[in-house]
N, CA, C and O atoms as CSV, one atom per row, in Angstrom:
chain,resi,resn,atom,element,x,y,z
A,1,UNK,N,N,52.963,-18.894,128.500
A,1,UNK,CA,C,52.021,-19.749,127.796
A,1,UNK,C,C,51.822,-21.047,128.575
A,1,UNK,O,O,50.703,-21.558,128.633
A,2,UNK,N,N,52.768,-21.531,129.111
A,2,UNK,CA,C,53.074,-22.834,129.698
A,2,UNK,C,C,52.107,-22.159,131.274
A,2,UNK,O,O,50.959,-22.565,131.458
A,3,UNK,N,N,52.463,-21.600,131.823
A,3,UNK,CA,C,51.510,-21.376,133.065
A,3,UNK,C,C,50.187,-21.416,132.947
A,3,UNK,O,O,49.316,-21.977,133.612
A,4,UNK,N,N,50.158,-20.607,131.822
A,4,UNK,CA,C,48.345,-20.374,131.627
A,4,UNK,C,C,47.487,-22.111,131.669
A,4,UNK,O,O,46.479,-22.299,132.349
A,5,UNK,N,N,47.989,-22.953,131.011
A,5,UNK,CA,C,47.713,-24.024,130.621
A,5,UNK,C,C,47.927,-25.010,131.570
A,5,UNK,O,O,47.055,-25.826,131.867
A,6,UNK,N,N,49.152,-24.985,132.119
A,6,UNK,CA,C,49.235,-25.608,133.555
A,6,UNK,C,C,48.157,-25.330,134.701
A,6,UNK,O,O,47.725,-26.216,135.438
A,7,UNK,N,N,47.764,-23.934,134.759
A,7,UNK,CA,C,46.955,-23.941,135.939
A,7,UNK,C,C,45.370,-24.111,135.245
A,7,UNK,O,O,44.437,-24.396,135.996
A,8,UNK,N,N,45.206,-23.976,134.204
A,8,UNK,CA,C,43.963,-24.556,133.890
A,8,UNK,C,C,44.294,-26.083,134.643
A,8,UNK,O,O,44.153,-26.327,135.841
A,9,UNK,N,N,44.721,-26.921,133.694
A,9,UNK,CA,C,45.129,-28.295,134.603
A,9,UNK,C,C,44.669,-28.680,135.700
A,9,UNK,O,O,43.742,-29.318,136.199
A,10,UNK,N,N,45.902,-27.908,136.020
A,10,UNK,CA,C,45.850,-28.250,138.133
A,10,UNK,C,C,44.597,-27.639,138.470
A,10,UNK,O,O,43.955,-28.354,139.239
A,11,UNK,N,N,44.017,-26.550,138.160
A,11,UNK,CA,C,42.800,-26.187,138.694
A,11,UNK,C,C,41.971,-27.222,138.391
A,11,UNK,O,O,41.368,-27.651,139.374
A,12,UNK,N,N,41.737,-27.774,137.345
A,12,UNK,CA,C,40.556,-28.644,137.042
A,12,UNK,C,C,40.701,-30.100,138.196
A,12,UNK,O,O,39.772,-30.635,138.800
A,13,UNK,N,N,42.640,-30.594,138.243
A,13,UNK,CA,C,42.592,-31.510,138.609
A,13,UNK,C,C,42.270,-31.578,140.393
A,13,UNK,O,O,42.027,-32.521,141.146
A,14,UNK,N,N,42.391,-30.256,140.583
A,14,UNK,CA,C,42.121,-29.930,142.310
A,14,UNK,C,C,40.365,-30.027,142.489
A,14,UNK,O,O,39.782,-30.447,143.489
A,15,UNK,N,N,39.633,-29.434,141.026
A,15,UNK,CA,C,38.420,-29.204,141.035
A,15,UNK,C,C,37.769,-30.579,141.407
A,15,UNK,O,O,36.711,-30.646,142.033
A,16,UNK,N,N,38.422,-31.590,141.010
A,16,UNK,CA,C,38.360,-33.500,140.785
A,16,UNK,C,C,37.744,-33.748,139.824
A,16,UNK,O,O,37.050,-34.753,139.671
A,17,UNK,N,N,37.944,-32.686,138.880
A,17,UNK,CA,C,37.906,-33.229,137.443
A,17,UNK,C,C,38.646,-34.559,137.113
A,17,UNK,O,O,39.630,-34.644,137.849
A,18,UNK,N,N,38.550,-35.495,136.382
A,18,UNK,CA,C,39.661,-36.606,135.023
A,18,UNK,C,C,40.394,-35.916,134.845
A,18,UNK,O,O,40.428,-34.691,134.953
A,19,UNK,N,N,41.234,-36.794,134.479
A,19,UNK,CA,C,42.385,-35.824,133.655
A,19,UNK,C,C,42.215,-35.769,132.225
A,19,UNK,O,O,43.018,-35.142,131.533
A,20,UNK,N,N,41.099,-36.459,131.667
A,20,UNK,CA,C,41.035,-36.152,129.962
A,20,UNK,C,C,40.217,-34.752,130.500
A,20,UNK,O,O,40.588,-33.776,129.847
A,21,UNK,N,N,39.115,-34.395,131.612
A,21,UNK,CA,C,38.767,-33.211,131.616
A,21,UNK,C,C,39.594,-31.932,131.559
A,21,UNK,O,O,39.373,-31.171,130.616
A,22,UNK,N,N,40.450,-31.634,132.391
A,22,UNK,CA,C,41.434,-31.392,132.958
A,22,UNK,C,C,42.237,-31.151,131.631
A,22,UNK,O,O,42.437,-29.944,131.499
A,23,UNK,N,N,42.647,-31.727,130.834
A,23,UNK,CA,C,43.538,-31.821,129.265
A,23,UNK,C,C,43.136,-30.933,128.894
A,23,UNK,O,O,43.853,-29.938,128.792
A,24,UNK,N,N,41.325,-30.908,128.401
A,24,UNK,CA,C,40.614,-30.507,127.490
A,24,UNK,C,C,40.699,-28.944,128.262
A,24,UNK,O,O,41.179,-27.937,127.741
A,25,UNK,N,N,40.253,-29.013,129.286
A,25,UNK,CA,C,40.574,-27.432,130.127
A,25,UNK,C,C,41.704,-26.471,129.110
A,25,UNK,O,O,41.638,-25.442,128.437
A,26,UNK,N,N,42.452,-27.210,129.365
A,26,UNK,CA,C,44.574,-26.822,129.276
A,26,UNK,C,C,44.036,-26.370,127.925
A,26,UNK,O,O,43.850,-25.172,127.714
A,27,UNK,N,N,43.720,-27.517,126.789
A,27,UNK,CA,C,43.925,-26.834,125.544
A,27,UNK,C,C,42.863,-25.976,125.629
A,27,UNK,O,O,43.404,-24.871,125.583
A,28,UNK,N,N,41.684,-25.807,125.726
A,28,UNK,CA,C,40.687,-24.764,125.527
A,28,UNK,C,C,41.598,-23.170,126.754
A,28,UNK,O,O,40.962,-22.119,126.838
A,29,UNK,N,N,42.313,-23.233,127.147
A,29,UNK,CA,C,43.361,-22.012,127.854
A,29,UNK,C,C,43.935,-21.750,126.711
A,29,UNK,O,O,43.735,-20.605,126.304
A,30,UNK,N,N,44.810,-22.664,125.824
A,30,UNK,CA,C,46.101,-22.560,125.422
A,30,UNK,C,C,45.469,-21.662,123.896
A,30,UNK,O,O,46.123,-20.810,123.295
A,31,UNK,N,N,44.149,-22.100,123.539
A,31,UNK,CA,C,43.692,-21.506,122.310
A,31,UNK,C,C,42.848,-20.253,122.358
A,31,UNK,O,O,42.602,-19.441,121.467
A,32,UNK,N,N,42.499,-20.296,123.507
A,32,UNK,CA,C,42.017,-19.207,124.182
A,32,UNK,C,C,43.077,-17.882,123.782
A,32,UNK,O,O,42.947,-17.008,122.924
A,33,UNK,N,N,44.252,-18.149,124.858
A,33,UNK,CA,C,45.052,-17.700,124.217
A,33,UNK,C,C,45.842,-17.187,122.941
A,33,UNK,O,O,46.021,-16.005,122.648
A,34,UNK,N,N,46.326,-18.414,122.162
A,34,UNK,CA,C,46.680,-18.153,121.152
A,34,UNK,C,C,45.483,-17.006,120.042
A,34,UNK,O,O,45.914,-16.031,119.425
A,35,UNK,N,N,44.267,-17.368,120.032
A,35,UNK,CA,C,43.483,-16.260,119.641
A,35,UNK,C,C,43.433,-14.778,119.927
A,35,UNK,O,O,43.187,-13.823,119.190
A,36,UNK,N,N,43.671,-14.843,120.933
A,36,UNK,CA,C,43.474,-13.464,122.205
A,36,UNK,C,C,45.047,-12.865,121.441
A,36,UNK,O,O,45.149,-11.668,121.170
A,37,UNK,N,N,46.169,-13.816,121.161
A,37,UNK,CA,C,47.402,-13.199,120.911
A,37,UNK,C,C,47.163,-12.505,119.541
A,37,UNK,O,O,47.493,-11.351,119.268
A,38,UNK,N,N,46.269,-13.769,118.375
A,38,UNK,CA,C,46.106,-12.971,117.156
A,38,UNK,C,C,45.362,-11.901,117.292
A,38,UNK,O,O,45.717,-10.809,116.848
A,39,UNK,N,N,44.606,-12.033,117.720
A,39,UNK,CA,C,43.518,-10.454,117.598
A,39,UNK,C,C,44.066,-9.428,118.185
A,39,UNK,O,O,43.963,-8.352,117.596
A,40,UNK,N,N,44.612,-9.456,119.164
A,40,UNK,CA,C,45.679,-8.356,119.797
A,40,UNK,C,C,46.948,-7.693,118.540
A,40,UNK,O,O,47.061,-6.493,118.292
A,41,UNK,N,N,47.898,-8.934,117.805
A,41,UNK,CA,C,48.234,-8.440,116.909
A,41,UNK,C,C,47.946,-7.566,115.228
A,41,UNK,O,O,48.630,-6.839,114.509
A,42,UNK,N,N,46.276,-8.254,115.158
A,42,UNK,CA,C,45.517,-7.650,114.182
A,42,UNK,C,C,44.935,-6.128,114.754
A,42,UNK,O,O,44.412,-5.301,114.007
A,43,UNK,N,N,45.083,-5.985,115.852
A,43,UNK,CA,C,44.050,-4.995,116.020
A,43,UNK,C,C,45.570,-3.795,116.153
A,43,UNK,O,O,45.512,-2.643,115.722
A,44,UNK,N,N,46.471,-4.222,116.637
A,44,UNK,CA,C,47.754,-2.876,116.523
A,44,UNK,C,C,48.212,-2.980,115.288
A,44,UNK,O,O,48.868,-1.987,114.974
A,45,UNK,N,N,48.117,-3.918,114.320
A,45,UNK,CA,C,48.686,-3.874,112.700
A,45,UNK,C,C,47.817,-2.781,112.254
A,45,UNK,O,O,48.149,-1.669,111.842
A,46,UNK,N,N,46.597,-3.306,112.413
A,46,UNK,CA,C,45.687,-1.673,111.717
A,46,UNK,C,C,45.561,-0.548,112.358
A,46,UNK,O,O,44.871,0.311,111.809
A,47,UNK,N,N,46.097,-0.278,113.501
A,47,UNK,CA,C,45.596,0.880,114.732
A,47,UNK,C,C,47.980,1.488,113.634
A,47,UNK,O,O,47.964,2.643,113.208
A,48,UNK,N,N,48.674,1.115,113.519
A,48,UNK,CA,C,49.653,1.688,112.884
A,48,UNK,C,C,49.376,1.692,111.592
A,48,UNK,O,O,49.493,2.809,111.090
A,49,UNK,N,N,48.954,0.594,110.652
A,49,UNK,CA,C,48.673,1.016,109.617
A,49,UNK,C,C,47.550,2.376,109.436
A,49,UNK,O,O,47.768,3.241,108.587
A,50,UNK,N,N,46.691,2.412,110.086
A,50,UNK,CA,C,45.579,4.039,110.247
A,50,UNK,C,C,46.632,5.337,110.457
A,50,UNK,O,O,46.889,6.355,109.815
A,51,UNK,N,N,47.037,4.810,111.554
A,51,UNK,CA,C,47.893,5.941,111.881
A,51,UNK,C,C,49.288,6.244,111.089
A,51,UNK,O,O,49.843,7.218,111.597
A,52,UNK,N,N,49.744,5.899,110.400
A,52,UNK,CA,C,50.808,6.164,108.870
A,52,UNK,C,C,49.961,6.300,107.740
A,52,UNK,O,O,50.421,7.050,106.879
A,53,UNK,N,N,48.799,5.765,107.479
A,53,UNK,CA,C,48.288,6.698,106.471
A,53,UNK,C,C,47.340,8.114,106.487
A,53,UNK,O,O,46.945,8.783,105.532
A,54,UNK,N,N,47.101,8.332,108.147
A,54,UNK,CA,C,47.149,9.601,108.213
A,54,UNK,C,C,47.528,10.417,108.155
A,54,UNK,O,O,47.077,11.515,107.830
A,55,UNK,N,N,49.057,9.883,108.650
A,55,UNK,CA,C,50.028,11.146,108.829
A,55,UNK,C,C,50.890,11.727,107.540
A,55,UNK,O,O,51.405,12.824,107.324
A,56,UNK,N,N,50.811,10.465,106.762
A,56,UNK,CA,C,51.567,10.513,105.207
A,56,UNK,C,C,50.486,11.124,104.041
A,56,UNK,O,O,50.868,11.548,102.950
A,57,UNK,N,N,48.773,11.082,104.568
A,57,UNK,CA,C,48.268,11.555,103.554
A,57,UNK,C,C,48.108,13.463,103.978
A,57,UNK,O,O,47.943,14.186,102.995
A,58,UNK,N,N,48.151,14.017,105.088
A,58,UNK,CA,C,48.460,15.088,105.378
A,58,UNK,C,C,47.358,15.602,105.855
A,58,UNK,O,O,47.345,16.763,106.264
């Protein structure tokens, strides 16, 4: 998590972005992320929930 957000950073700050630019980079990575993590976990909660009520309804 910490990398992802770091090299947004440094990329922006190599780009010669500010560093409030550069910040704003990091968090728009970090939520990027964190979204990408929920939807990844919503999408295998129902891909097992489908698949146990298939197999249990027969």
């Amino acid at each position: 998590i910490l990398g992802c957000v770091a090299g947004a950073v440094v990329g922006e700050l190599l780009r010669g972005a500010g560093l409030e630019g550069s910040v704003r980079s990091g968090f728009g990575a970090l939520v990027g992320l964190l979204v990408g993590l929920v939807a990844d976990l919503v999408v295998s909660i129902t891909m097992i929930g489908l698949f146990l009520y298939w197999v249990w309804r027969g």
